[in-house]
C-alpha positions in Angstrom: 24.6 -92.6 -5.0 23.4 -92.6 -8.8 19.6 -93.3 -9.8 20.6 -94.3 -13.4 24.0 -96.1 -13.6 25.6 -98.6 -11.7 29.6 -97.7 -10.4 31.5 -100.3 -9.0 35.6 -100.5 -8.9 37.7 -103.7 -7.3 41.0 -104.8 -8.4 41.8 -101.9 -10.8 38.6 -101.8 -12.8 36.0 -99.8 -12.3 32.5 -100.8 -14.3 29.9 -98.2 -14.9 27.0 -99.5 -16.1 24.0 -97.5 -17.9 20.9 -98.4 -16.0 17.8 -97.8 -17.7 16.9 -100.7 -19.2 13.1 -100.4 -19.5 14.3 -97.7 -22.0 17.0 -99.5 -23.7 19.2 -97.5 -21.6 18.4 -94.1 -23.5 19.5 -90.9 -21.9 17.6 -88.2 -19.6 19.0 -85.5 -17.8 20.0 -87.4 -14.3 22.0 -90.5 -16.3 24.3 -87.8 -18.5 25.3 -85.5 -15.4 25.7 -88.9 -13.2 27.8 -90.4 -16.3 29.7 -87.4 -16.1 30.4 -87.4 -12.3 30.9 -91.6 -13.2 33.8 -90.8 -15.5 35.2 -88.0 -13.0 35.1 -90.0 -10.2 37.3 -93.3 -12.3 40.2 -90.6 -13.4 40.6 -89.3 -9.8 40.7 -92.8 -8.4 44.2 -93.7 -8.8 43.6 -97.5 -7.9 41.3 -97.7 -11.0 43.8 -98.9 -13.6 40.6 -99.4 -16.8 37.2 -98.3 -16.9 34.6 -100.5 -18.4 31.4 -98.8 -19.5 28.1 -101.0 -20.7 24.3 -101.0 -20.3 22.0 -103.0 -18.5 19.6 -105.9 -20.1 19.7 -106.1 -23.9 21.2 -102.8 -24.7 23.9 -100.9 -24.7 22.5 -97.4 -25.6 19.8 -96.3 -27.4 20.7 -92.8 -27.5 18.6 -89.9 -26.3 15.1 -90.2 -24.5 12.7 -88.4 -27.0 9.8 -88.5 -24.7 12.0 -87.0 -21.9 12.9 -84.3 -24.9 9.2 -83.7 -25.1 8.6 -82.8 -21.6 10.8 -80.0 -21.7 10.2 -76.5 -22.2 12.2 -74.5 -24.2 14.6 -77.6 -25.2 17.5 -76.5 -27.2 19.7 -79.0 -28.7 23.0 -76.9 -28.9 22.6 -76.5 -24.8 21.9 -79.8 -24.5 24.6 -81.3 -26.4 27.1 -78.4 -25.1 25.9 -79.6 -20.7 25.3 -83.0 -21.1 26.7 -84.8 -24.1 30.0 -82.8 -25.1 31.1 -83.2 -21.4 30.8 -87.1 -21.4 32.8 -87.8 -25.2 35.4 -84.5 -23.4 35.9 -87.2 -20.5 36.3 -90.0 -22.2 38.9 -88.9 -24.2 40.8 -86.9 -22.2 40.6 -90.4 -19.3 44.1 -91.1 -18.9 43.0 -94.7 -18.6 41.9 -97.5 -20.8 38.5 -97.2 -21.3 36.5 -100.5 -23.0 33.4 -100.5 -24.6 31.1 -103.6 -23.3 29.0 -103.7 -26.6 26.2 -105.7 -25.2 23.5 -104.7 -27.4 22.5 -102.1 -29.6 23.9 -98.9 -29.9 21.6 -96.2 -31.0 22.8 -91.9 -32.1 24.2 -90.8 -28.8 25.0 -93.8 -27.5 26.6 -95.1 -30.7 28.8 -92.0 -30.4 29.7 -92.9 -26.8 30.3 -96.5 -28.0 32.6 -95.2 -30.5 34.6 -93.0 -28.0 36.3 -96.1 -25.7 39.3 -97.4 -26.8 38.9 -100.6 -26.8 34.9 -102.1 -28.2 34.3 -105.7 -27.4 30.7 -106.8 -29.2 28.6 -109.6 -28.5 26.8 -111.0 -31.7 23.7 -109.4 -30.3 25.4 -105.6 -30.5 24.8 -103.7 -33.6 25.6 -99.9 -34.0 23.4 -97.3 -36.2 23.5 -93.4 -36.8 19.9 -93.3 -36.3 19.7 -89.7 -36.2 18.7 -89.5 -39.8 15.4 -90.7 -39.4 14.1 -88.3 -37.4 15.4 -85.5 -39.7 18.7 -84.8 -37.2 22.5 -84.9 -37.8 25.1 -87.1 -35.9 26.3 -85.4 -32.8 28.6 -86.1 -29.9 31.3 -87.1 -31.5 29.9 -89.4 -34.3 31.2 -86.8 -37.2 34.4 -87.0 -36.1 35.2 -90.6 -34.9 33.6 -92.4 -37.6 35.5 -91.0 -40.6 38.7 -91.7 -38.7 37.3 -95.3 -38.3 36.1 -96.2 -41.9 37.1 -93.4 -44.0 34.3 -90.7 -45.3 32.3 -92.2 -48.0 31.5 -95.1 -45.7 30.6 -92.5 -43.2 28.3 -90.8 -45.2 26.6 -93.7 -45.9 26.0 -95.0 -42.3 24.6 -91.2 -41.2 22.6 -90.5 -44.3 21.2 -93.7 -44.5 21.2 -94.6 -41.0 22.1 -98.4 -41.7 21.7 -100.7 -38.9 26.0 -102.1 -38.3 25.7 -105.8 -36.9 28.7 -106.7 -34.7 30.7 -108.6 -37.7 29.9 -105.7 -40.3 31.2 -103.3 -37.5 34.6 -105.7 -36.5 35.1 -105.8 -40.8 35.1 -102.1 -40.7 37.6 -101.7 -37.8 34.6 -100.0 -35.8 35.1 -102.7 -33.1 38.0 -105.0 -31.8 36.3 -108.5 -30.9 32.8 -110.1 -31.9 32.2 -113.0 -29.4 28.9 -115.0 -28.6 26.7 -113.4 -25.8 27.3 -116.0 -23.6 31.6 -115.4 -23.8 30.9 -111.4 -23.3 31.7 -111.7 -19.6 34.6 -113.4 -19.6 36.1 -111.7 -23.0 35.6 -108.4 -21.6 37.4 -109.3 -18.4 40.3 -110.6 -19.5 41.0 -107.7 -21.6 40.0 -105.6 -18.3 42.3 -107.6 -16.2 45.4 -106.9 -18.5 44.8 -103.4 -19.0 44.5 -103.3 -14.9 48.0 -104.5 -14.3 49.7 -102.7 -17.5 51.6 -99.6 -17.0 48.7 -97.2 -16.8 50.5 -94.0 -17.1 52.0 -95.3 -20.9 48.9 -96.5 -22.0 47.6 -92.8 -20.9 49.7 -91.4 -22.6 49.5 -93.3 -26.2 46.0 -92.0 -25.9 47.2 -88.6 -25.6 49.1 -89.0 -28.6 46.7 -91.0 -30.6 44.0 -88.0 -30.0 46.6 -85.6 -31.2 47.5 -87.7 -34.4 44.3 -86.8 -35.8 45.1 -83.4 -36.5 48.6 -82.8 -36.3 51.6 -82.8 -38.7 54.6 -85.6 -38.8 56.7 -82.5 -37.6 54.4 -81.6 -34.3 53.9 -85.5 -33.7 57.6 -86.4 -33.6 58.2 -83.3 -31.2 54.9 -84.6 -29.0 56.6 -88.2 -29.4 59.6 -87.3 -27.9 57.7 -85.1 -24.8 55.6 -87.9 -24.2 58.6 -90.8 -24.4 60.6 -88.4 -21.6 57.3 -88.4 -19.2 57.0 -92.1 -19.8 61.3 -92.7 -19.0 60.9 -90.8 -15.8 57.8 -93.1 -14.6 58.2 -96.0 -11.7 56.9 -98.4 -14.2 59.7 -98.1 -16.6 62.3 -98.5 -14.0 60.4 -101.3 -13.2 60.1 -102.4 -17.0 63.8 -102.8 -17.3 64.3 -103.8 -13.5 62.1 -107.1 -14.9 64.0 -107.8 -18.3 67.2 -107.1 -16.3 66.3 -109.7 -13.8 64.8 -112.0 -16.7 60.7 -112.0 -14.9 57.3 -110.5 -15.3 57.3 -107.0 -14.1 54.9 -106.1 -11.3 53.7 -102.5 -13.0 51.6 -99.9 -10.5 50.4 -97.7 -12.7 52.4 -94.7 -11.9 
């Protein structure tokens, strides 16, 4: 049982849910080791086919809990971003499932770095995204300096962090930092009908274009066509490509299971 998220999984998606909304959802201790233990327990479920993660009441994430920070002795940052945050953005990435961001609200220095690690960001017009750390005399961590970049190229990057500019949800889907802005009210229904594809697509491709996505980043053409063509075999020997061309063959939809 979790005192600070929400987990629920039926018909192939599994919806975590950040629940500390009197704080905007920020993080303490308990809600990043139960996010962590959240994200462990979707990849080992083999019926979950897509994770959804989002926050409860009008925000996404609002990053770390300073006042929790100020309660504890001897806080060190490195320890905390090496046991709780590092482990969480790890997981995410290394999910060989779908993961999409519910963008609900804002998205503040941690949890703009965790919004930023799905793989798919739907955003209502209420979401916006900032690099707060900035103005409290901190640098972006959990992943920030290394996704953002990638998404909207460095001088842009350096601009967001050192400015710590709010992002509203059509700056961010004009950047390519999400992939759908859609009124609060559509949210629901936008974010489950891309949850409802990704639930019956063939899960073990999609897990491994992620793979190979991650490693694009920092690989050459050489090691990517070589990691192409090992990930291509491990996708031909999977029930869902015989099924693939079982379905074309036979001229209907295929029926994929994931595996």
């Amino acid at each position: 049982m979790y005192t600070c998220l929400l987990y629920d999984a039926q018909n192939g998606v599994a919806t975590i849910t950040l629940n500390r909304p009197e704080v905007f959802n920020a993080f303490n201790n308990p809600q990043s080791y139960e996010l962590q233990d959240a994200l462990q327990q979707a990849a080992d479920d083999d019926s979950v086919r897509v994770v959804v993660l989002t926050g409860a009441g009008r925000a996404f994430c609002s990053g770390q809990d300073l006042k929790a920070t100020q309660d504890e002795a001897d806080f060190s940052f490195a320890d905390t971003l090496h046991k709780r945050y590092n482990p969480i953005i790890r997981a995410m990435r290394a999910m060989p499932k779908p993961i999409i961001g519910r963008l609900n609200g804002v998205a503040a220095g941690a949890g703009c770095s965790l919004a930023l690690a799905c793989d798919v960001l739907i955003a209502s017009t209420d979401a916006s995204l900032i690099e707060v750390f900035i103005n409290i005399g901190l640098v972006p961590d959990s992943g920030s300096s290394y996704f953002l970049p990638r998404l909207v190229g460095t001088l842009k990057a350096f601009e967001l962090c050192t400015l710590g500019s709010k992002v509203t949800a059509e700056e961010a889907l004009r950047l390519g930092l999400v992939n759908q802005v859609v009124a609060p009210a559509e949210l629901d229904a936008a974010v489950a009908t891309m949850a409802a594809r990704y639930a019956t697509a063939p899960t073990r491709s999609i897990g491994l274009i992620k793979q190979m996505l991650n490693k694009a980043g920092t690989a050459s053409l050489d090691e990517m066509l070589d990691y192409e063509a090992e990930c291509q075999q491990a996708a031909g020997e999977s029930a869902d490509y015989r099924e693939g061309v079982a379905a074309f063959t036979e001229k209907r939809k295929p029926v994929f299971n994931g595996r």
